[in-house]
DONU-471198 format. One record per residue (C-alpha): residue number from 1; residue in one letter; x, y, z. Coordinates in nm, 2 decimals. Layout:
<nodes>
<node><k>NUM</k><r>A</r><px>X</px><py>Y</py><pz>Z</pz></node>
...
</nodes>
This chain:
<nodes>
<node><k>1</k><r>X</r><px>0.58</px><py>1.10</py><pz>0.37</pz></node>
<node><k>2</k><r>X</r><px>0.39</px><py>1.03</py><pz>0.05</pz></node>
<node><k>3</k><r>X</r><px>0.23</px><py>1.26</py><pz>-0.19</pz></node>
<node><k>4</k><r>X</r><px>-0.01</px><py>1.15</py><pz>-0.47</pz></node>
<node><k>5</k><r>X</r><px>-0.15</px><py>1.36</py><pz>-0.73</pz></node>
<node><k>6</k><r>X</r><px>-0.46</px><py>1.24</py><pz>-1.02</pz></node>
<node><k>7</k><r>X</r><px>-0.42</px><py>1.26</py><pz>-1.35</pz></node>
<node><k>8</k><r>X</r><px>-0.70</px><py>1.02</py><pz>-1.48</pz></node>
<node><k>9</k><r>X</r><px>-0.95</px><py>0.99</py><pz>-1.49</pz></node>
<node><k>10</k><r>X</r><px>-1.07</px><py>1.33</py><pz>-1.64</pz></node>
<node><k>11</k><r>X</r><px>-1.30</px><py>1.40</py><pz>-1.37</pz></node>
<node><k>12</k><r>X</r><px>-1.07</px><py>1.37</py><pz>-1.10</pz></node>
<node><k>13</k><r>X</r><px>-0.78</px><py>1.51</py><pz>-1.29</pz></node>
<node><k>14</k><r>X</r><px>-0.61</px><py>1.74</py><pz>-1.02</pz></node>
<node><k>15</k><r>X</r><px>-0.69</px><py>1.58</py><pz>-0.67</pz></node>
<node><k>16</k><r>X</r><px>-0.45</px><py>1.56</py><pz>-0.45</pz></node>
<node><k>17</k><r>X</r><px>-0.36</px><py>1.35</py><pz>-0.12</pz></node>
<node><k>18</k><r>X</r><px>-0.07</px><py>1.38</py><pz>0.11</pz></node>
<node><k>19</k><r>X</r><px>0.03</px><py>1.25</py><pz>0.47</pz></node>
<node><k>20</k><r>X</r><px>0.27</px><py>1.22</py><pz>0.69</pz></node>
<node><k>21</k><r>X</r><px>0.36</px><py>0.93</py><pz>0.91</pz></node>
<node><k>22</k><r>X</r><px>0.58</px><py>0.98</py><pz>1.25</pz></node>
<node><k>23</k><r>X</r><px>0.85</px><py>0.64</py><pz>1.36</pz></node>
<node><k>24</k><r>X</r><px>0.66</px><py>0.72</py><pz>1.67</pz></node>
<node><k>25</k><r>X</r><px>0.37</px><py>0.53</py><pz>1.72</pz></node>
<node><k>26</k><r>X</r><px>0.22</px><py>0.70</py><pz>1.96</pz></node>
<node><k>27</k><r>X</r><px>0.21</px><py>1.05</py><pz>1.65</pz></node>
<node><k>28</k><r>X</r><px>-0.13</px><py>0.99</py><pz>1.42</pz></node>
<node><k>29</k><r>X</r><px>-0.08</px><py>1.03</py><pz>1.08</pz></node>
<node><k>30</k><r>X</r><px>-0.15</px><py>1.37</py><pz>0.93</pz></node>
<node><k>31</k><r>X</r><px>-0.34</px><py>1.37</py><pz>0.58</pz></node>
<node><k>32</k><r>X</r><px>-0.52</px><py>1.68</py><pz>0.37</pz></node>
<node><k>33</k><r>X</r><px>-0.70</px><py>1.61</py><pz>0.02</pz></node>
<node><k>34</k><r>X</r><px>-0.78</px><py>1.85</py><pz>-0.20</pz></node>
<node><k>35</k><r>X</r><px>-1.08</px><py>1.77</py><pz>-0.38</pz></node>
<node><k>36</k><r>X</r><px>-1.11</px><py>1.96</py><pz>-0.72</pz></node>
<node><k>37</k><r>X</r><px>-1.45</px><py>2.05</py><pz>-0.69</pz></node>
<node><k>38</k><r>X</r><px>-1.45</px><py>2.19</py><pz>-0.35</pz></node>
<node><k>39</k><r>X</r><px>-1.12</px><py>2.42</py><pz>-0.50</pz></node>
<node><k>40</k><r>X</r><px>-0.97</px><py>2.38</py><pz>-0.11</pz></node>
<node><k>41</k><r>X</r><px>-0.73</px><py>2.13</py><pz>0.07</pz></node>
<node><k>42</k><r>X</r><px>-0.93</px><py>1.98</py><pz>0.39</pz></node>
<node><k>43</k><r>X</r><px>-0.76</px><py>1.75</py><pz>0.68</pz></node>
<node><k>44</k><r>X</r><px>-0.82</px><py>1.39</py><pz>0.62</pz></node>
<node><k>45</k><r>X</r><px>-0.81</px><py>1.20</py><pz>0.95</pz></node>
<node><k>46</k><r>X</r><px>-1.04</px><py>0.90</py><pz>0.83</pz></node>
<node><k>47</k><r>X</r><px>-0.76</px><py>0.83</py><pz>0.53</pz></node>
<node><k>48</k><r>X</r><px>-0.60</px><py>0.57</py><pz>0.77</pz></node>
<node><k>49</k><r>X</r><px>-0.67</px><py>0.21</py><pz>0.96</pz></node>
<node><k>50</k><r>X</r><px>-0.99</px><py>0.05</py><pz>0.80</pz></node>
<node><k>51</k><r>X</r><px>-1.13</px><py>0.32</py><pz>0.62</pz></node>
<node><k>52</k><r>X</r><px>-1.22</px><py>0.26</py><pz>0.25</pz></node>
<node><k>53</k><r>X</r><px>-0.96</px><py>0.35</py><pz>0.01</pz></node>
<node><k>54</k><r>X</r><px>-1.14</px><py>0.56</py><pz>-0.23</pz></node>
<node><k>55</k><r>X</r><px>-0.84</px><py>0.56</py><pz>-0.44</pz></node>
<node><k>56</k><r>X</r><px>-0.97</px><py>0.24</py><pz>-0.52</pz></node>
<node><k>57</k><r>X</r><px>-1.35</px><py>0.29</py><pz>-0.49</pz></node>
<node><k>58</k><r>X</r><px>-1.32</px><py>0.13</py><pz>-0.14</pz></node>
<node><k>59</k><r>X</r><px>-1.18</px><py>-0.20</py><pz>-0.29</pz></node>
<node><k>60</k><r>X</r><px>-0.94</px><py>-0.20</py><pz>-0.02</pz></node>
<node><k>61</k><r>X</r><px>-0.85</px><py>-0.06</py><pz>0.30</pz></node>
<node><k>62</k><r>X</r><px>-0.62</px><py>0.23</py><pz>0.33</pz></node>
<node><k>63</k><r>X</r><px>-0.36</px><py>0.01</py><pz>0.58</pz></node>
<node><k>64</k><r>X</r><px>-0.32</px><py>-0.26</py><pz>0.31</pz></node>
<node><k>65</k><r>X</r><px>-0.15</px><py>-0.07</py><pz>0.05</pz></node>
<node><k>66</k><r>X</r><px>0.18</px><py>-0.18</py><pz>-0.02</pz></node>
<node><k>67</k><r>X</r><px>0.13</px><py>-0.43</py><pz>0.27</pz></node>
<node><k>68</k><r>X</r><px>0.08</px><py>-0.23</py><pz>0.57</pz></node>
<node><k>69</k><r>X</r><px>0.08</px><py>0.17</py><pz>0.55</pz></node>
<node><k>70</k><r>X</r><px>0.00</px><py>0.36</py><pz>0.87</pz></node>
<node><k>71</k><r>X</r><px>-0.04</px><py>0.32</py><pz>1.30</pz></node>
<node><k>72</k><r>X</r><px>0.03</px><py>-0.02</py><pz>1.40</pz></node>
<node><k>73</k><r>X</r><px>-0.13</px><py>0.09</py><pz>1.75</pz></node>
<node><k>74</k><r>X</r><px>-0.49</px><py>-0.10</py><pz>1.68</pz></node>
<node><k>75</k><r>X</r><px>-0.32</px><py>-0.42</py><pz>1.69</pz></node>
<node><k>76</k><r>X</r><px>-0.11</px><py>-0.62</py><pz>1.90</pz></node>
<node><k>77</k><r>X</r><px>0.23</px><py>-0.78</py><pz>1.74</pz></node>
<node><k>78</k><r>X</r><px>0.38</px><py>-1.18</py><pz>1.82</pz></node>
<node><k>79</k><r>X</r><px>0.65</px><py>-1.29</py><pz>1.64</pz></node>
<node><k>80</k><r>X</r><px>0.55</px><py>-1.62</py><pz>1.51</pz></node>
<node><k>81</k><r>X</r><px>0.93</px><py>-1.77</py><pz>1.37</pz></node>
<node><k>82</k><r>X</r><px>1.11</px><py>-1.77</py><pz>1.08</pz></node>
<node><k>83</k><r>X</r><px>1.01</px><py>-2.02</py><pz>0.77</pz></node>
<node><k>84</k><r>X</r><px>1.04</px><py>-2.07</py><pz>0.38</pz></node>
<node><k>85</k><r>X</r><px>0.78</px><py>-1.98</py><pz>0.17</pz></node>
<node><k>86</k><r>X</r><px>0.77</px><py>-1.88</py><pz>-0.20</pz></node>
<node><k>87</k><r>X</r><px>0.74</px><py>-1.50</py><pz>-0.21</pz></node>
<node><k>88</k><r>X</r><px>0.72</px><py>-1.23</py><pz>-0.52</pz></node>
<node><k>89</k><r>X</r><px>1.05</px><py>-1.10</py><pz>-0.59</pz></node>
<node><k>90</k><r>X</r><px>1.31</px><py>-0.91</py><pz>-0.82</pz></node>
<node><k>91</k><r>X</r><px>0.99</px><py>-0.81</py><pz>-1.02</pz></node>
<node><k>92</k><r>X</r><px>1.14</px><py>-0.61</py><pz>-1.32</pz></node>
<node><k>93</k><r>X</r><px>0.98</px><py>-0.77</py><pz>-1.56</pz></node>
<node><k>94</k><r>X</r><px>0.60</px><py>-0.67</py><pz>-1.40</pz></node>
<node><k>95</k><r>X</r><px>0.65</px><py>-0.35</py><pz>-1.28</pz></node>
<node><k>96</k><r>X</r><px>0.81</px><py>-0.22</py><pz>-1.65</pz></node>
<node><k>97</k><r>X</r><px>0.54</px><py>-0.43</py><pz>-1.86</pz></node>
<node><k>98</k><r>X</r><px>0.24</px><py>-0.31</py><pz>-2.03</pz></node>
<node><k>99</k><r>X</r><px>-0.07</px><py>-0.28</py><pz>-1.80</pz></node>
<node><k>100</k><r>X</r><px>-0.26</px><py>-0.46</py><pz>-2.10</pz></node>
<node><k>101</k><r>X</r><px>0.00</px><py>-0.77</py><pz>-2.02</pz></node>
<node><k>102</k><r>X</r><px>-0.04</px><py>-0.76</py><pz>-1.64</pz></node>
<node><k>103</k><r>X</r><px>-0.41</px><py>-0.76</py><pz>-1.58</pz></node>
<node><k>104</k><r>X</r><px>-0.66</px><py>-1.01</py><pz>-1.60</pz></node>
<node><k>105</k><r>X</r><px>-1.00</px><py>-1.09</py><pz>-1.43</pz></node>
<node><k>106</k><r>X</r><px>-0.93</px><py>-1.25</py><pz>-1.13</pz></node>
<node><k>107</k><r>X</r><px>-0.54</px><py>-1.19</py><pz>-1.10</pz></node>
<node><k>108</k><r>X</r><px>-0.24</px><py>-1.10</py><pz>-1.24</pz></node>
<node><k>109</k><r>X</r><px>-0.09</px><py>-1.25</py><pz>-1.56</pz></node>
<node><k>110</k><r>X</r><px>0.12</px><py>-1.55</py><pz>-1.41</pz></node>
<node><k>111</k><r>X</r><px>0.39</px><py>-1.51</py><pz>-1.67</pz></node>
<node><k>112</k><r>X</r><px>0.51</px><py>-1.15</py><pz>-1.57</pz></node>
<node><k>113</k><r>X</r><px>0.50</px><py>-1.25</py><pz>-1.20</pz></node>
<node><k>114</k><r>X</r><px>0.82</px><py>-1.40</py><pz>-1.05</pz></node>
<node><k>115</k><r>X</r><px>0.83</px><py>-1.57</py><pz>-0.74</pz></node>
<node><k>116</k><r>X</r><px>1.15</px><py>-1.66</py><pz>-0.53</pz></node>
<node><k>117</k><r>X</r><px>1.24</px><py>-1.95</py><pz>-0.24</pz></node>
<node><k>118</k><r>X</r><px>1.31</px><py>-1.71</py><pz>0.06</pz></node>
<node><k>119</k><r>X</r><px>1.33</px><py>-1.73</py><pz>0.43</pz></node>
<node><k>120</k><r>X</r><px>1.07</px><py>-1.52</py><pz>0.56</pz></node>
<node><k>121</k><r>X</r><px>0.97</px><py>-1.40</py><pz>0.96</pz></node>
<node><k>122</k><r>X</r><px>0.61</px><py>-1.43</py><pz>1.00</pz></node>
<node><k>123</k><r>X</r><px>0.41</px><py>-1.19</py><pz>1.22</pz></node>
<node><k>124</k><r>X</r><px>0.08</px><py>-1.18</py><pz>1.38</pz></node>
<node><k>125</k><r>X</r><px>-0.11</px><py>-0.94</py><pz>1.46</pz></node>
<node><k>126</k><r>X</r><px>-0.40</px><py>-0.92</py><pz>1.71</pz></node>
<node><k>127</k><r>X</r><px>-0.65</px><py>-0.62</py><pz>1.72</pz></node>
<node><k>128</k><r>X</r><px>-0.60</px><py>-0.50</py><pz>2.08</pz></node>
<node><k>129</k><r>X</r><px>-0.88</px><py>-0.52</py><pz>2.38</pz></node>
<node><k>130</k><r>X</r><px>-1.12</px><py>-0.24</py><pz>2.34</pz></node>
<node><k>131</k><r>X</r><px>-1.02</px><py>-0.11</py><pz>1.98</pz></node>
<node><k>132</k><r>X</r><px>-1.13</px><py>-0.19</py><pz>1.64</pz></node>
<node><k>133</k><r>X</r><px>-1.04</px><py>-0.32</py><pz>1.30</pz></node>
<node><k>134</k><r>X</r><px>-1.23</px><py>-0.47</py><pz>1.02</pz></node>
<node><k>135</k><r>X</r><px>-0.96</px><py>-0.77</py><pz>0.96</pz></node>
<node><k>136</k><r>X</r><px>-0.95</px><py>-0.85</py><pz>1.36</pz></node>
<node><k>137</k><r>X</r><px>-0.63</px><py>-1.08</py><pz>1.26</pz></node>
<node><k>138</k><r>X</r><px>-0.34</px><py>-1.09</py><pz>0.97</pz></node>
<node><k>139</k><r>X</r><px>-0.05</px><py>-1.25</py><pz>0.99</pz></node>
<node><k>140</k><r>X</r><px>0.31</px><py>-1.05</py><pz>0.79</pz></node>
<node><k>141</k><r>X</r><px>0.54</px><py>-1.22</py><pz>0.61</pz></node>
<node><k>142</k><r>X</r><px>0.89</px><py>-1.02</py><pz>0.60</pz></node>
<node><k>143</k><r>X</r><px>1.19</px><py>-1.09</py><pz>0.37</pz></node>
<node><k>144</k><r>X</r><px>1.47</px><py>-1.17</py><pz>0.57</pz></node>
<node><k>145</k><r>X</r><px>1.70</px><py>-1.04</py><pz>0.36</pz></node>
<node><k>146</k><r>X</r><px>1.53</px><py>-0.67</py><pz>0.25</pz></node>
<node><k>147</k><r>X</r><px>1.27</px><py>-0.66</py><pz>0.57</pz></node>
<node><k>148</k><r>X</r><px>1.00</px><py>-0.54</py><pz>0.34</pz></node>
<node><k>149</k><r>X</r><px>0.69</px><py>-0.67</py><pz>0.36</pz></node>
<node><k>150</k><r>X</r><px>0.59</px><py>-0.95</py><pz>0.08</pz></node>
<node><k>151</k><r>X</r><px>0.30</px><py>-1.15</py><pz>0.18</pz></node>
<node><k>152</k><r>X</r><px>-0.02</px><py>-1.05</py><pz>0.38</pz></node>
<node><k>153</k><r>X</r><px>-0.34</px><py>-1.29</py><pz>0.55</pz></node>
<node><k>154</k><r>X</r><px>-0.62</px><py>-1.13</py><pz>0.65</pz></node>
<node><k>155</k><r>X</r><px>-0.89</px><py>-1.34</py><pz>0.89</pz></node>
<node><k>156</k><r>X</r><px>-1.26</px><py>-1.25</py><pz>0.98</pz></node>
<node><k>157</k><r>X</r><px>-1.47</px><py>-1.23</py><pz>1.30</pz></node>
<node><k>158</k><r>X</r><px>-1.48</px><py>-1.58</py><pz>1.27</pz></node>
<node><k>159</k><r>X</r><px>-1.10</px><py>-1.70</py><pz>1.16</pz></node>
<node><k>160</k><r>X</r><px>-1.17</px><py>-1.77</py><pz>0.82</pz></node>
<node><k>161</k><r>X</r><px>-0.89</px><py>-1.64</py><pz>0.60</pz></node>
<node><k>162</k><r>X</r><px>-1.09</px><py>-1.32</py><pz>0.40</pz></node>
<node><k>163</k><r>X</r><px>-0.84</px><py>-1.15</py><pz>0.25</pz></node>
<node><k>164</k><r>X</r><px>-0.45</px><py>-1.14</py><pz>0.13</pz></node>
<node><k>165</k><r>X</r><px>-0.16</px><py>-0.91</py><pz>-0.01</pz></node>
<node><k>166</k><r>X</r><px>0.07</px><py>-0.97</py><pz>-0.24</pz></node>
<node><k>167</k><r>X</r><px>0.37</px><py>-0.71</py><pz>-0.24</pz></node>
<node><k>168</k><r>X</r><px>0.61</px><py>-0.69</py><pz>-0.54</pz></node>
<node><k>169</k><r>X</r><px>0.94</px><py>-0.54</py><pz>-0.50</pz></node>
<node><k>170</k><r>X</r><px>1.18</px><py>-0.47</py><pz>-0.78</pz></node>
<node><k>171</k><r>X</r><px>1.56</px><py>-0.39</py><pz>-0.79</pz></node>
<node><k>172</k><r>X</r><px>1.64</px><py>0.00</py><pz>-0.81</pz></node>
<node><k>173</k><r>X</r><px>2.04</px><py>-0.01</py><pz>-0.95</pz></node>
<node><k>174</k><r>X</r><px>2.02</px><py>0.41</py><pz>-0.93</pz></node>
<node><k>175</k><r>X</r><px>1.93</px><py>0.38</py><pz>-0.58</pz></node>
<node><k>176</k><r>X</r><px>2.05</px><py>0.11</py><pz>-0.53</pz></node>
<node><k>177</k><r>X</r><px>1.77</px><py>-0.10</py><pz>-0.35</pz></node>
<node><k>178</k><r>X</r><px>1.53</px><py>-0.32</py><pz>-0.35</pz></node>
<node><k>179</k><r>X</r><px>1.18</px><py>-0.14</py><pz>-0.39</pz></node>
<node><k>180</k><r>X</r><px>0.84</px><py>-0.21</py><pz>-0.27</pz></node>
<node><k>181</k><r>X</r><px>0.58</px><py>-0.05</py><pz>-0.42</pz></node>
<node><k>182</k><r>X</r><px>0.34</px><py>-0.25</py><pz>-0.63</pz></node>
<node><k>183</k><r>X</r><px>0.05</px><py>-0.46</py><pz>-0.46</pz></node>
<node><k>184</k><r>X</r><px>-0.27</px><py>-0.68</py><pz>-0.50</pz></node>
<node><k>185</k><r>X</r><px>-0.53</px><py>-0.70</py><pz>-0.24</pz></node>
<node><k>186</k><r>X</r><px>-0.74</px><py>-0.98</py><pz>-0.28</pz></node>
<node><k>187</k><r>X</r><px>-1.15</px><py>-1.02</py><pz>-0.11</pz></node>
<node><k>188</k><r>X</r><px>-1.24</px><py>-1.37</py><pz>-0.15</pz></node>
<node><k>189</k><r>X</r><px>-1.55</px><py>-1.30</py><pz>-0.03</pz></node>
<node><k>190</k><r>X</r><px>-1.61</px><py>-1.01</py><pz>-0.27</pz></node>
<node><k>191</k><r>X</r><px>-1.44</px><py>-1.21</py><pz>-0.51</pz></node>
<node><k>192</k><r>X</r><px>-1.23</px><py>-0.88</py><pz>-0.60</pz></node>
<node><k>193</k><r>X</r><px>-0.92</px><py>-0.78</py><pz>-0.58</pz></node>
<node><k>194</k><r>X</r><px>-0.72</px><py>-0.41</py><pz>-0.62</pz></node>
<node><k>195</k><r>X</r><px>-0.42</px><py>-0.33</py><pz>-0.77</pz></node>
<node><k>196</k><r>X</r><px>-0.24</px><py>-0.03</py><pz>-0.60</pz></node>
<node><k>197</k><r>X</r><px>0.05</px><py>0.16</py><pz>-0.69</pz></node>
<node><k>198</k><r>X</r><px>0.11</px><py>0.02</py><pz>-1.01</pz></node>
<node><k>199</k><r>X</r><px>0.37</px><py>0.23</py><pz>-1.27</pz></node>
<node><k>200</k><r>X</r><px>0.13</px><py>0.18</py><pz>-1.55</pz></node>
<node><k>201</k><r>X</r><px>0.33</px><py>0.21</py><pz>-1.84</pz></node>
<node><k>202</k><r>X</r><px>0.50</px><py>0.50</py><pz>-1.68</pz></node>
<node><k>203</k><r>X</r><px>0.92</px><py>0.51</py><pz>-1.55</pz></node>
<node><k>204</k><r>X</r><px>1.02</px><py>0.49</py><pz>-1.21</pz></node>
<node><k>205</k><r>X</r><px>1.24</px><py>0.80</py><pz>-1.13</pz></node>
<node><k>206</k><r>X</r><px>1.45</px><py>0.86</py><pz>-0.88</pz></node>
<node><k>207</k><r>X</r><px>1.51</px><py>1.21</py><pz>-0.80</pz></node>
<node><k>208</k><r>X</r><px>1.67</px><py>1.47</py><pz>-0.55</pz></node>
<node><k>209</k><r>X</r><px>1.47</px><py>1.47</py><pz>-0.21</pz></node>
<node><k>210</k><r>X</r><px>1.20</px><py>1.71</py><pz>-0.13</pz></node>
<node><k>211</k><r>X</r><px>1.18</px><py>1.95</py><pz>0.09</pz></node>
<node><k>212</k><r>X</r><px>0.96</px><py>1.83</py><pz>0.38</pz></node>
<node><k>213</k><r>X</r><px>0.72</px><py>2.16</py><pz>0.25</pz></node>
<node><k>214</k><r>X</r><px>0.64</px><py>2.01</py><pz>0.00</pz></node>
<node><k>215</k><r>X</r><px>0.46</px><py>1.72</py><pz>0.20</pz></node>
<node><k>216</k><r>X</r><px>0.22</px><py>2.00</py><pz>0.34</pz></node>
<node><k>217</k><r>X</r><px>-0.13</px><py>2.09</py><pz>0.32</pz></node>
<node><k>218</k><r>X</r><px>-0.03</px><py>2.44</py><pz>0.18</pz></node>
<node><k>219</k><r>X</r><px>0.20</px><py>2.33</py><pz>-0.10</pz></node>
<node><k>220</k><r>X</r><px>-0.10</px><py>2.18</py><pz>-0.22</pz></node>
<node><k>221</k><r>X</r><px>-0.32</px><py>2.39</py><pz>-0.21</pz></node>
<node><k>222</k><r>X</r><px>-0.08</px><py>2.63</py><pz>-0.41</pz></node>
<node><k>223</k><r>X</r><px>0.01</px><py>2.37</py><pz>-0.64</pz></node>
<node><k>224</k><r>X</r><px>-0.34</px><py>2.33</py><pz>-0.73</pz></node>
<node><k>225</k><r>X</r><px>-0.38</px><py>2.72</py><pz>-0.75</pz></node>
<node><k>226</k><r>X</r><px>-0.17</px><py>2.74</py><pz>-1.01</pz></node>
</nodes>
């Protein structure tokens, strides 16, 4: 269950998006928006697979955040095998600096990245017969010692690597756990890429759970009411 509200910029100070995802695969995600100029919360069923992230301005799509988010049911999953690869990791430093000393045209500031030797498992994944996906092929790359998701290849139509995801987790003591939160899509083709859940110059919190209300159309639409 996630739950994201906008705060800048000012003229989309107050949206709000929040959906719910089921372990079962065969349970689609259920989403609502509420869009400040329409003053209501409507169902969202396109704000999964390939659709256009419009958190973004469609930079990416809304399955790529934080490496994969969302139905795996479009594709079909081989393990590939297990190999070393350098992967981001135990990134502190990044996710607590300034977003002035993270950013710059065409990728992030190499000295507040970190990267690490690790054994990763590498997926693939297919689109299945007689469904559809804009990226028809990625292969995952999993951490074999946290099992989150740290590296992402996406291929075209025609096998020609298109686009990729960088995930970078950061150590939690409160928790304590290794978090993954913070990601880069990148388009070569577009020659783009989008940074998604970034802290930007903000704290990472944790706090007491939430009720499962409060992941619910209605709460926000009586948030926003308020």
């Amino acid at each position: 269950m996630n739950r994201f509200s906008t705060t800048a910029p000012q003229f989309k100070v107050g949206e709000s998006l929040v959906f719910r995802d089921s372990i079962d695969p065969k349970t689609p995600r259920q989403a609502w928006q509420y869009l400040v100029g329409q003053r209501r919360v409507r169902r969202a069923p396109t704000v999964a697979y390939d659709t256009p992230d419009f958190v973004s301005s469609g930079a990416n799509y809304f399955d790529e955040v934080m490496g994969f988010m969302g139905s795996p049911d479009r594709y079909e999953w081989k393990l590939v095998g297990k190999r070393e690869m350098y992967i981001p990791y135990n990134n502190n430093e990044l996710v607590t600096a300034n977003e002035n000393e993270i950013f710059s045209k065409f990728h992030l500031n190499p000295a507040k990245v970190r990267w690490e030797l690790h054994r990763v498992w590498e997926v693939e994944a297919t689109v299945v017969s007689g469904k559809r996906h804009a990226v028809p092929k990625r292969r995952y790359y999993f951490d074999e010692d946290t099992w989150v998701i740290s590296m992402v290849d996406g291929y075209d139509a025609e096998g020609k690597l298109w686009r990729a995801t960088q995930v970078f987790p950061f150590f939690v003591p409160s928790i304590p756990a290794v978090v993954m939160k913070p990601s880069i899509v990148f388009n070569f083709q577009a020659a783009t890429y989008a940074a998604t859940v970034f802290i930007n110059d903000e704290y990472y919190r944790t706090i007491a759970p939430k009720p499962e209300t409060y992941f619910t159309g209605d709460t926000v639409a009586a948030d926003a009411a308020r």
